[in-house]
N, C-alpha and C positions, 0 to 999 in steps of 0.2 A: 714663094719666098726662097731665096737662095741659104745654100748651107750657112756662110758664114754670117747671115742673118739670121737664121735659126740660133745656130749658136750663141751670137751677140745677145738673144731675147730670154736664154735660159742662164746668162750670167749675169752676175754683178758685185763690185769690190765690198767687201765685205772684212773689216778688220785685217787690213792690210793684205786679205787672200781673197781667190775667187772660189767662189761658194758653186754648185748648180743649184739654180732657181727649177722650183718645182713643175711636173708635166701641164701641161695646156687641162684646163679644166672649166664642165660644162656646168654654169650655174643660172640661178633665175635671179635679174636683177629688181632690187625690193624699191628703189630709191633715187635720188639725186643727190652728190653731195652740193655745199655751195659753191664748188668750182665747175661744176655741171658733169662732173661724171657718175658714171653709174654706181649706185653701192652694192654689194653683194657681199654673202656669207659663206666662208669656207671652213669647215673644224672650227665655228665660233669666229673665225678673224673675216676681221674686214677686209674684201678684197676691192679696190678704188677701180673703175675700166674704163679706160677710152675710148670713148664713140656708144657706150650700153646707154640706152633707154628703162624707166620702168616698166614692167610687166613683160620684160621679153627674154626670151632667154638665148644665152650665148656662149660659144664655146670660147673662154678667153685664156690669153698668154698670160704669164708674167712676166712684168718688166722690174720691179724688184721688191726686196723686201723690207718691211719696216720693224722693230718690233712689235708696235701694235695697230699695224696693217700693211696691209699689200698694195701692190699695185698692177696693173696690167692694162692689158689693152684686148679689142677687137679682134679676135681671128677669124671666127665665120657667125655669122647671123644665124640661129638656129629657127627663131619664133619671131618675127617683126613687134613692135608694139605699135598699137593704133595709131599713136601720132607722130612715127615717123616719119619723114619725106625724104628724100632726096637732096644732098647740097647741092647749092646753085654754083658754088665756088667749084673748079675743077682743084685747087690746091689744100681743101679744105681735109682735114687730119694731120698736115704737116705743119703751115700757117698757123703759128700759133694767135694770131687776129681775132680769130671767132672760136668757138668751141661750141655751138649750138644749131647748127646749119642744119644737122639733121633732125631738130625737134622744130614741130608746127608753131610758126610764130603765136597762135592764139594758145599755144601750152607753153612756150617760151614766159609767157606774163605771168600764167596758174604759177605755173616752176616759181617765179619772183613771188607772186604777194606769198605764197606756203612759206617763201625762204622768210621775206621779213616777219608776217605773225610769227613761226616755230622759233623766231629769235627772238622776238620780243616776250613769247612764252619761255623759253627757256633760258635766256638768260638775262633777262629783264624781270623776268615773276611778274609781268602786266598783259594784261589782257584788251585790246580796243576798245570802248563800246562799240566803233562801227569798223567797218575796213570799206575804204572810198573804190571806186572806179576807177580801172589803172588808167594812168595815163600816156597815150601810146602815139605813134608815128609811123612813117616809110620805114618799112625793113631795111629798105636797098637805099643805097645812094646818101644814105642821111650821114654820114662823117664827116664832120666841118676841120676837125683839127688832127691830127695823126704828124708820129714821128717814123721814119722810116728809113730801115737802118740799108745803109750800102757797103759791100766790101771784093776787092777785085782779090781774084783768086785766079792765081799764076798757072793751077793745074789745068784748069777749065779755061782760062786764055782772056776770061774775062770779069766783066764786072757781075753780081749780084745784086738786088734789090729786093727789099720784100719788110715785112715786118721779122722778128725773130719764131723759130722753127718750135714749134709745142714742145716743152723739158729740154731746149739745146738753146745755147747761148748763140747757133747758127742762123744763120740770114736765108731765111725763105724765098728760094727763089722763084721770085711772081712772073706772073705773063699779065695780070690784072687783077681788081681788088673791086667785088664790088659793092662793099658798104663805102667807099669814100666818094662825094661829094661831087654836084659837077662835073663829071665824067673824068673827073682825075684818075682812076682806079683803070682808065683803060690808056692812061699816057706814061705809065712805067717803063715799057717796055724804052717808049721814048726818053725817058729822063735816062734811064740805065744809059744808052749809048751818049748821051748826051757827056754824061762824067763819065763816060770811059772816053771818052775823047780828048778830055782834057788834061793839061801835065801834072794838074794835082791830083788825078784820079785814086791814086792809093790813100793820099789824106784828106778824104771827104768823107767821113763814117755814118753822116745824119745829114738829112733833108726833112726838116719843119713843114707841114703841109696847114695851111691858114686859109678859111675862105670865108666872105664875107657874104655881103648880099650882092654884090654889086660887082664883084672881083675876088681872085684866088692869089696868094703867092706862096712862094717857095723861100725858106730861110736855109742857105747850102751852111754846114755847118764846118769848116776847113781849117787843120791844125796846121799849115805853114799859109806865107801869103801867096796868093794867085799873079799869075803873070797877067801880064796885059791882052795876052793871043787868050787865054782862059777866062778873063774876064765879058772881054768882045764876044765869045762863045754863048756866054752864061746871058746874056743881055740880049743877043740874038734870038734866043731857046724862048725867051719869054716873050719877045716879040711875035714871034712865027703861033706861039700855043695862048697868046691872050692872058700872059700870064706875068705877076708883078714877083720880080728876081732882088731877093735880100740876100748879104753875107753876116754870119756868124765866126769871127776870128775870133774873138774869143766868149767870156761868159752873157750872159742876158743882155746887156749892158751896151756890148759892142753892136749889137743887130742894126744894120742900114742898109739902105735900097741901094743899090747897085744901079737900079735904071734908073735914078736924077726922079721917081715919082712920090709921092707922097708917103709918108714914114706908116700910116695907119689905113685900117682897112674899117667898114663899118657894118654894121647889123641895125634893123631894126623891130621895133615891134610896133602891130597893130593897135593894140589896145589893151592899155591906153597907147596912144601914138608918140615913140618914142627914137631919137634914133643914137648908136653908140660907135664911137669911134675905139679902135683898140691897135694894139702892134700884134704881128703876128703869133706873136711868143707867148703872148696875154693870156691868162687864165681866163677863156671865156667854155661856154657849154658845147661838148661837141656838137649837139644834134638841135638843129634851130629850132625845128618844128615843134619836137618836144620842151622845148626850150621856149617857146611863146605861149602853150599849152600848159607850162606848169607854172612860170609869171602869173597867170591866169588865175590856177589852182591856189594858190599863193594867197592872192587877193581876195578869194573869195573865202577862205579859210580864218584871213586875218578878220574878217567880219569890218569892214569901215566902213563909217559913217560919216567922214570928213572933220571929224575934230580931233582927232586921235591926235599923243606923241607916240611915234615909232619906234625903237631902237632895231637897228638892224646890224649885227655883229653878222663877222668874216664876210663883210658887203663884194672886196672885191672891185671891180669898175663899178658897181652903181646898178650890177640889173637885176635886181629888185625894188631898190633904196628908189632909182628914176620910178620906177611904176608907184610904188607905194605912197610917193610923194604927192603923184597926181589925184588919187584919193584920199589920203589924209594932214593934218594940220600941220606938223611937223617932223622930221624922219632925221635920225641922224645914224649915221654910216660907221662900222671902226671896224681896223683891217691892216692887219700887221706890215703888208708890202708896202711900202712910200709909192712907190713907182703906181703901183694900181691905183691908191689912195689921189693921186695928182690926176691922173685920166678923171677918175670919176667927178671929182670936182670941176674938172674942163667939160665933161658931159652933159653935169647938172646944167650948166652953165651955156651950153650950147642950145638946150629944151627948154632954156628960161624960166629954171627952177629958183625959186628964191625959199623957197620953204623947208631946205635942206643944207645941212652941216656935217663934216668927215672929219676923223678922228684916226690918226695910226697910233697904233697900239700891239703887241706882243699879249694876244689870249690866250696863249700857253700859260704866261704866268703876268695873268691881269693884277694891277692896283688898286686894290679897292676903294683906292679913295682918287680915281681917274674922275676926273669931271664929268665923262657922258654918264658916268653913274647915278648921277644926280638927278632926280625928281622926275617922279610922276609919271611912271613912263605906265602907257596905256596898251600895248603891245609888244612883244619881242619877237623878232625874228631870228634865226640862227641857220646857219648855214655853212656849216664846218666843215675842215678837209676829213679824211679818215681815219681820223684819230679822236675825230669827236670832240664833245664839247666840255667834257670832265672839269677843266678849270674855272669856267666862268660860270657852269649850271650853281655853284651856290651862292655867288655874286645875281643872277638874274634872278634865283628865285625870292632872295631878298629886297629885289625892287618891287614885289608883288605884282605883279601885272595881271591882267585878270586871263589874257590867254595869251601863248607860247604856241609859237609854229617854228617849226622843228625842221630841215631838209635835210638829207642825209645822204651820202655816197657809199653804208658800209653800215648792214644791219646790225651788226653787235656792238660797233660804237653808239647806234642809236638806241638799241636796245639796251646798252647797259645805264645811257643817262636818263631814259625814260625811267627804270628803275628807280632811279634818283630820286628824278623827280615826284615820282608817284607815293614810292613811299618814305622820302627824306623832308618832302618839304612841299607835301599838301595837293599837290596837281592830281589832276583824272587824262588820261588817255583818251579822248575825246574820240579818236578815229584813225585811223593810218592807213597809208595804200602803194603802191610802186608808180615809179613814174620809169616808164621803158625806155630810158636816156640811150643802152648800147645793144639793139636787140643782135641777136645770135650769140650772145656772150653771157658769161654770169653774173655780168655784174651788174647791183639791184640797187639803182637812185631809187629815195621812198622820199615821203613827207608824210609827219603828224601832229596831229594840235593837242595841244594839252590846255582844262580851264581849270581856273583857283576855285578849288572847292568851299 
């Protein structure tokens, strides 16, 4: 490490002045936090490390200070812990993409289900009766959607590419990526020259990465308009890599194909046998596999017998509402984006669903007197962004439903409605478990069912 690396690691602004950050110190890490790094104890304070494992001990820097914790990083491995490995990624510690590269994928999962129970323990006050079998996928290769940020830098002569750099709003400069998809992760290097070639090159900050079953595209995201020599470029590039070329001129709204081919890319699932058309931009699930894996989970959770009414809130395009349909009597979809809201009903519609109805609706601040509210509903499904489902848990638990299946992107949104539910308004916690949506990363997709006691 160079001086003024040293130096930059023992400071930090500090009420308007620069403080010296305390000497490199060797502790033994006890922990994981939910971001995946290691915790350890210094004089009582929590010290946060980049790259620590539990059970190992490490000589670590500080990178700054909180007042009630620290932070730092890796400087030399003292003691390995048992299941560490080796990252596959050579850019892995800067890339801020992954953060778990060096823990073994089959502790990558322990690490998740520990993170949802100790949330649902601590701040839900509920307990599971079961915790299910995670449900998991390819480590490598499995990233269907990713944003990826680009930016040419005059000193370096050239362009960048990469996701953003761990604590820097900086663009990680990749050579390849490989949790994404289809060998995309090894065409960076390509796309870079690609927009450095062209005269909008300074104003393209983001490339939308989409891939289907069937086909990949690219959404170039461009703040002035492209010339004609820049476009011919762009249409070629997809040509030559098999790949379908969209522009982004301005918000959501504006995204079209640039190659003259069709606006939508599609997925499908096995079983039940279903298949979905989407735009690139679309909120669909990054990782497919686990993604037909948890549909699955899903189904088998909601317990159907073929008569069921479903209500399936934050539906989205339809991929669960399309499954769930195929098992029971009637399913109806609500889902605040219009735009998704219209796909899924072309979807239905395409499977030759007749047994299903959409509803756009604002679940932030639901109507209780919204029509899908109305009667009899023999199931709910929910499937909220990260912020959970706070609004509508006392709207659903007043439908009575006899079981509630739960998805979740963000343990303590889930754990604080389970709280709710369990002890607001009669439900049991029937079981919970992770579903490994972004392995090497922290972040813990789960599902749990709740029955009316």
């Amino acid at each position: 490490m160079s001086a003024p690396q040293t130096q930059s690691l023992r400071r930090t602004r500090h009420s308007g002045r620069r403080r010296a950050l305390p000497e490199p110190v060797e502790v033994e890490v006890e922990g994981l936090a939910g971001d995946g790094r290691g915790v350890a104890r210094v004089d009582g304070k929590t010290l946060f490390i980049d790259g620590a494992l539990p059970g190992e001990r490490v000589r670590a820097g500080y990178r700054a200070r909180r007042r009630d914790f620290d932070e730092g990083t890796v400087l030399e491995l003292l003691c390995p812990g048992a299941d560490r490995v080796t990252p596959r990624c050579p850019h892995f510690g800067v890339c801020g993409g992954c953060s778990l590269q060096h823990l073994a994928p089959e502790a990558q999962v322990r690490y998740k289900q520990t993170q949802l129970v100790e949330a649902l323990r601590r701040t839900g006050g509920v307990e599971p009766a079961g915790v299910f079998e995670p449900v998991a996928g390819p480590h490598w290769g499995y990233r269907h959607k990713a944003r990826i940020g680009l930016r040419y830098v005059p000193g370096k002569g050239r362009l960048l590419i990469g996701f953003r750099e761990a604590h820097s709003s900086k663009i990680a400069d990749l050579s390849g990526c490989e949790v994404l998809a289809q060998g995309l992760g090894a065409r960076l290097p390509a796309l870079a020259a690609l927009v450095d070639s062209l005269e909008a090159r300074t104003s393209i900050p983001q490339v939308e990465i989409a891939a289907g079953d069937d086909a990949a595209a690219l959404v170039f995201r461009h703040l002035v308009p492209l010339s004609a020599v820049d476009r011919e470029r762009l249409v070629a590039f997809g040509a030559r890599q098999g790949l379908r070329i969209f522009v982004q001129p301005g918000g959501a709204d504006s995204v079209r194909p640039l190659d003259g081919g069709a606006a939508e890319l599609h997925y499908r699932l096995a079983d039940p046998a279903l298949e979905f058309a989407f735009a690139p931009t679309d909120f669909t699930q990054v990782n497919a596999a686990v993604n037909r894996a948890m549909v699955a989970r899903v189904l088998d959770l909601l317990a159907l017998s073929g008569d069921e009414r479903v209500l399936d809130l934050y539906c989205g395009l339809g991929n669960f509402t399309l499954a769930v349909a195929r098992r029971a009597g009637r399913v109806t979809g609500v889902e605040g984006v219009a735009a998704l809201v219209d796909r899924a009903r072309r979807n239905a519609g395409a499977n030759g669903l007749a047994n299903v109805d959409f509803h756009v609706a604002d679940l932030a601040t639901p109507d209780p007197a919204a029509p899908w509210l109305a009667g009899g509903w023999d199931r709910v499904l929910l499937d909220p962004p990260r912020s959970g489902a706070r609004e509508v848990i006392p709207l659903v638990a007043a439908l009575g439903a006899p079981r509630i299946v739960y998805v979740s992107c963000h343990p303590a949104t889930l754990a604080r409605d389970a709280g709710s539910l369990v002890r607001d308004f009669g439900y049991r916690l029937a079981g919970a478990g992770v579903l490994d949506m972004f392995p090497h990363t922290a972040h813990v997709e789960s599902v749990a069912v709740f029955e009316r006691r």
